[in-house]
C-alpha positions as CSV (number, residue, x, y, z in Angstrom):
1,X,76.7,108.0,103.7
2,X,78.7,106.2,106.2
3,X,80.5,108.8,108.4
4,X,83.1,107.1,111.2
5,X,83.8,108.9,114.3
6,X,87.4,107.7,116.1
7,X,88.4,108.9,119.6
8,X,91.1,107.0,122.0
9,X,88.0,105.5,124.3
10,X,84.6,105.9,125.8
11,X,84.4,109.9,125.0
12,X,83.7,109.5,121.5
13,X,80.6,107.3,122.2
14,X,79.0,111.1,123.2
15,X,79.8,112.6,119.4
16,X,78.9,109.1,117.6
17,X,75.1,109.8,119.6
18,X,74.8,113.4,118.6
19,X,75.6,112.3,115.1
20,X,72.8,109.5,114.6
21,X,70.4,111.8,116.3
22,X,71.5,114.7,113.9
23,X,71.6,112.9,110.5
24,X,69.5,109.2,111.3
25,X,69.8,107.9,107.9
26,X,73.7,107.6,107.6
27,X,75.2,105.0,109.1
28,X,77.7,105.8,111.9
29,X,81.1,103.5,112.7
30,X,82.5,104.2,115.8
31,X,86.4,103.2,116.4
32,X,87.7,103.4,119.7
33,X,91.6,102.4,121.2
34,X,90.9,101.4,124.4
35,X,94.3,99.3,124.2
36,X,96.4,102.3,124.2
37,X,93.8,105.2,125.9
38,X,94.7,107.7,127.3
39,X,96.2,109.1,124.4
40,X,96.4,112.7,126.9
41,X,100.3,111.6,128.2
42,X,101.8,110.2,124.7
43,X,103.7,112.1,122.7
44,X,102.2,112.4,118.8
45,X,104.5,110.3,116.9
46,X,103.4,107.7,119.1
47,X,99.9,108.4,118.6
48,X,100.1,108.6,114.8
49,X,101.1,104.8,114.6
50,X,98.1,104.2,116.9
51,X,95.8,106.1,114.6
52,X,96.4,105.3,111.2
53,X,95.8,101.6,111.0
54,X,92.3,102.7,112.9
55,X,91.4,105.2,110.2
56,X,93.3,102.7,107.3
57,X,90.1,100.2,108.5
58,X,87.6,102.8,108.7
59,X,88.3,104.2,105.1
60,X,88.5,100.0,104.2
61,X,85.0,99.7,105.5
62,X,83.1,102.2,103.2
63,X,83.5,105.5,105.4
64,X,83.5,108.2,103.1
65,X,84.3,111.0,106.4
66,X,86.0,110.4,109.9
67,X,84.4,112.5,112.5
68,X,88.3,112.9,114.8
69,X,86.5,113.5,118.3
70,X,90.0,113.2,120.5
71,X,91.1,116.4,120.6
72,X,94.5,115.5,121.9
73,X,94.8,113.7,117.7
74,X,92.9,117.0,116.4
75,X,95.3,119.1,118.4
76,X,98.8,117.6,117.5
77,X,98.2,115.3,114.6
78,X,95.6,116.5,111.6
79,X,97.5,118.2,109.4
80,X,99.5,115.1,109.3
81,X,96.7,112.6,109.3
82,X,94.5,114.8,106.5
83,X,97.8,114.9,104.4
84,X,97.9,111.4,104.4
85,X,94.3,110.3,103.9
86,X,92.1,111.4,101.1
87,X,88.9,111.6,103.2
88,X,87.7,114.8,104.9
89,X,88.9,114.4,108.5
90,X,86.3,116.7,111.1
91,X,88.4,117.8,114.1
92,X,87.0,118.3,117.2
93,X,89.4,120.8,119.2
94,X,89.2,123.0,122.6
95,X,86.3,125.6,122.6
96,X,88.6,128.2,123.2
97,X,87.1,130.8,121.1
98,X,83.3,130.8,121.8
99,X,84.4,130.8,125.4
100,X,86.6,133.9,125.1
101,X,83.1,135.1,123.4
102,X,81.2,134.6,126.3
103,X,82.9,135.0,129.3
104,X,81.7,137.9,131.2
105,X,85.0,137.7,133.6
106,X,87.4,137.3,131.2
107,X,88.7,134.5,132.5
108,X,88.2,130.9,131.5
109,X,89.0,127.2,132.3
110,X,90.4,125.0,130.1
111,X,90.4,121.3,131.0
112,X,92.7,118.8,128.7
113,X,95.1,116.3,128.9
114,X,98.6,117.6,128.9
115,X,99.7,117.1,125.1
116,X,96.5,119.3,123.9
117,X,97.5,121.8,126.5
118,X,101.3,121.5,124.5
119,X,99.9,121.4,121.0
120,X,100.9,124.4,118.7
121,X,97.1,124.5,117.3
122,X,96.2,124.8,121.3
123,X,98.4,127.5,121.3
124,X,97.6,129.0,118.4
125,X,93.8,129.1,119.2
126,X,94.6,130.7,122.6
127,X,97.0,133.4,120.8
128,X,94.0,133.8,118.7
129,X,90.7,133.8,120.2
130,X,91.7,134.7,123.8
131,X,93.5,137.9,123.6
132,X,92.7,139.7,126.7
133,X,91.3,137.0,128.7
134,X,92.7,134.2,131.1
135,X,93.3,131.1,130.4
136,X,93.2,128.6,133.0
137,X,94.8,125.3,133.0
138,X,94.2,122.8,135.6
139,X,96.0,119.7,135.9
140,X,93.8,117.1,134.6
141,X,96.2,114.6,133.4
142,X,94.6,112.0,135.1
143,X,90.9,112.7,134.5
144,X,90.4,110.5,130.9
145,X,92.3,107.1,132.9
146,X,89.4,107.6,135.9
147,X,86.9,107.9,133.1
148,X,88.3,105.0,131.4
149,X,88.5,102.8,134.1
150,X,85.4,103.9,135.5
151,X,86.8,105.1,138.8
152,X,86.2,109.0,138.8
153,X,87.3,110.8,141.9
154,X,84.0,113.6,141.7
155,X,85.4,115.1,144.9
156,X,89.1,115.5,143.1
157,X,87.4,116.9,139.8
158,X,85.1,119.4,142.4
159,X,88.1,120.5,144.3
160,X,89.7,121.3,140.9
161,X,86.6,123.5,139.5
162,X,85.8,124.5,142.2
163,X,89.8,126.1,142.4
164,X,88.9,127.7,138.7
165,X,85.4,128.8,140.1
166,X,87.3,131.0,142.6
167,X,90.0,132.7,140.1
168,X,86.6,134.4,138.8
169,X,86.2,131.5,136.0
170,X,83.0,131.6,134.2
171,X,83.3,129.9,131.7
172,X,84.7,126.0,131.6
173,X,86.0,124.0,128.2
174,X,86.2,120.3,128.5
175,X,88.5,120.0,125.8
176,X,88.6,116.2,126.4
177,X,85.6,114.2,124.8
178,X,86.2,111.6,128.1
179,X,85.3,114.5,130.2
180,X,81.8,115.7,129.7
């Protein structure tokens, strides 16, 4: 089977390893947009015309499912996109409930760009999975264009855990595939 995996830049590299060391005899195509990442500030009718010519050539080229590792797309855009395309679509989305599951605080970070953070599925999970536990959201809106361009601030990003770390935190989502 060829399986393709899409994400708006480098993150989706991570998920395209995992899968060829998980299942070694399908083929993996990965599909990146580096012309328009990050996808984290754009609002989703934007993204959507980003998107679908991407998945339109990975369907072209044989894939018979598209791994959607962005979870600022899985967030705001795949009921759309799985509406529109006859291929199972695998969304990758914020961790929010197996961290409400295992936070001993009951209080957890959530790190993603700002149109996740807006998404009604975002909200949904939270409304969900994390009734009685904090949710925190630090700015991060910069964090996939450092990746990106491969000029990460560590001491900004420590500053900013470390913030979460002391509002009793113990448990961290990087709901951004740029970000682990």
């Amino acid at each position: 089977m060829k399986i393709g995996v899409f994400d708006s830049g480098v993150g989706g590299l991570s998920v395209a390893n995992a899968i060829k060391a998980a299942l070694p005899a399908h083929e993996v195509e990965i599909r990146e947009d580096r012309e328009h990442v990050p996808y984290g500030l754009r609002q989703p009718e934007e993204i959507l015309g980003f998107v679908v010519p991407i998945f339109e050539e990975l369907i072209d080229e044989g894939c018979q499912v598209i791994v959607v590792a962005c979870n600022t797309v899985s967030t705001t855009l795949i009921t759309e996109l799985r509406e529109k395309f006859t291929v199972p679509l695998i969304a990758i989305e914020p961790m929010v409930k197996p961290a409400s599951e295992i936070t001993k605080s009951n209080v957890i970070a959530v790190c993603a760009t700002p149109t996740t953070l807006a998404s009604d599925r975002y909200a949904w999970l939270k409304k969900t999975y994390a009734e009685g536990v904090r949710v925190i959201e630090p700015d991060t809106s910069n964090w996939s264009k450092m990746i990106e361009d491969d000029k990460t601030n560590h001491d900004k990003i420590k500053e900013q855990i470390d913030e979460v770390l002391s509002e009793s935190a113990d448990v961290i989502v990087l709901a951004c595939t740029h970000y682990h």
